[in-house]
Phi, psi and omega in degrees: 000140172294169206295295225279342198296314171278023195314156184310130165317302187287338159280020169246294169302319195313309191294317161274356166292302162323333162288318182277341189228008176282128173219041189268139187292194186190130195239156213250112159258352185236160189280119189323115174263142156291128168250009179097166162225059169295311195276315200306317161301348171289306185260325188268046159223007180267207178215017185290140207278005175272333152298330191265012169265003180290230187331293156205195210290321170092355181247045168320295179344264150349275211290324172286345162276337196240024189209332216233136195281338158326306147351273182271014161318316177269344182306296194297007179230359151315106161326126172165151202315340198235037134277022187335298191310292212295334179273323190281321181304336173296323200260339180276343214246351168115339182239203178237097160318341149293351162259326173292161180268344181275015166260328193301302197306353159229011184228017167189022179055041189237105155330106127013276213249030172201140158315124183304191178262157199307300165290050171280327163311329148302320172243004173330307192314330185296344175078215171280078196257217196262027163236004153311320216220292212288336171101165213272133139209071183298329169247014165256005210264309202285283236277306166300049202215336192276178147306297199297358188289354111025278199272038205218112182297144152308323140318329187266328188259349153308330202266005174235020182103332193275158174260161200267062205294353176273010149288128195287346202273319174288317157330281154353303173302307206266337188253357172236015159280333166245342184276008176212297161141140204233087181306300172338325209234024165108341232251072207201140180235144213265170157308284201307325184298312213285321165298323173270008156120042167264142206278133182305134217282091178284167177316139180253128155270128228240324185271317203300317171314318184280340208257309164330322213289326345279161183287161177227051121228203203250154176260185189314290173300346158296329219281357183049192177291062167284165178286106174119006173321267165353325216253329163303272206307326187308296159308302198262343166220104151284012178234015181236162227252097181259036166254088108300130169307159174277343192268026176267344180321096173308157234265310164339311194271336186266015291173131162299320153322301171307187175282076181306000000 
């Protein structure tokens, strides 16, 4: 497991408490940037227990590592004997796959059309982690730690970067820039690759895909009676009544699928 997947219990409760009881607003003065997902692993690996039966489980982590195939996106194009593809491809197109960006850009999130994060070289190995799909956040990383980001329309956390993955239309976008190809951001797979032994793209279904991955997070009805409830629907169903009982909830909306 990597060194960071596991932080020390007390840097771990410190950091989530803190997380937890910080609610200072936060206004986007820079244009959203990648910064790595070093702090992200910090919280969304502990277990500390004042948080984790709310919002969510606190084990992203966990599940993305020990589940999720994503996982081993930047692994399989590492040289070594029992990378056999990863070796022969390296040697027909001419570079080392594991280093170029026209492999990088999807199989470790390094942009075309955007700067890594200063340690990218340090975290490549982690693959397709959470700002590949979750978006730069660099001005969203602090502000998404409070209660009120809660109470936050999906548009006010799209203008500081994260992307707004319970939309299926966004959702989308982001899971078929690399499993079908995103020229702009790099994302393109060649004639030449495909000759040199790159595995054919399969068909993508988008709900199947997502419920395989496995999710690592909670949909709306897992999510129980959290703080802040009200103030969440309010934001993310604006046609819907969020003094309603929860089991009254429509189905869509309680739905792994809906807005989680």
């Amino acid at each position: 497991m990597h060194d960071l997947i596991r932080p020390t219990r007390l840097l771990a409760n410190a950091l989530a408490v803190c997380c937890w009881l910080a609610n200072a607003p936060f206004v986007c003065g820079e244009t959203p940037s990648f910064v790595g997902n070093r702090d992200c692993i910090l919280c969304h690996s502990s277990d500390t227990v004042a948080v984790k039966n709310d919002f969510m489980a606190l084990r992203e982590v966990e599940l993305w590592y020990e589940d999720d195939i994503h996982n081993d996106a930047y692994a399989v194009l590492v040289p070594k004997p029992e990378n056999e593809l990863a070796n022969q491809m390296s040697r027909a197109l001419g570079y080392a796959v594991h280093e170029d960006g026209r492999c990088l850009s999807c199989h470790a999130n390094l942009r075309a059309d955007m700067a890594p994060p200063p340690n990218f070289d340090s975290i490549k190995e982690y693959g397709v982690t959470c700002e590949s799909c979750h978006g730069p956040s660099s001005e969203w990383e602090d502000p998404h730690k409070t209660l009120a980001w809660r109470g936050k329309r999906p548009q006010e956390k799209e203008a500081l970067g994260m992307v707004d993955v319970r939309d299926p239309v966004r959702r989308a976008q982001q899971y078929f820039s690399c499993h079908i190809g995103n020229e702009p951001q790099g994302k393109l797979i060649t004639h030449e690759m495909y000759a040199a032994g790159h595995p054919l793209l399969p068909p993508i279904e988008l709900v199947s895909f997502t419920e395989r991955m496995p999710p690592h997070w909670r949909n709306l009805r897992e999510k129980g009676d959290f703080l802040l409830r009200r103030e969440f629907l309010a934001a993310n169903y604006p046609a819907w009544d969020a003094s309603e009982a929860l089991q009254d909830m429509p189905a869509v909306a309680a739905s792994s699928w809906g807005r989680s």
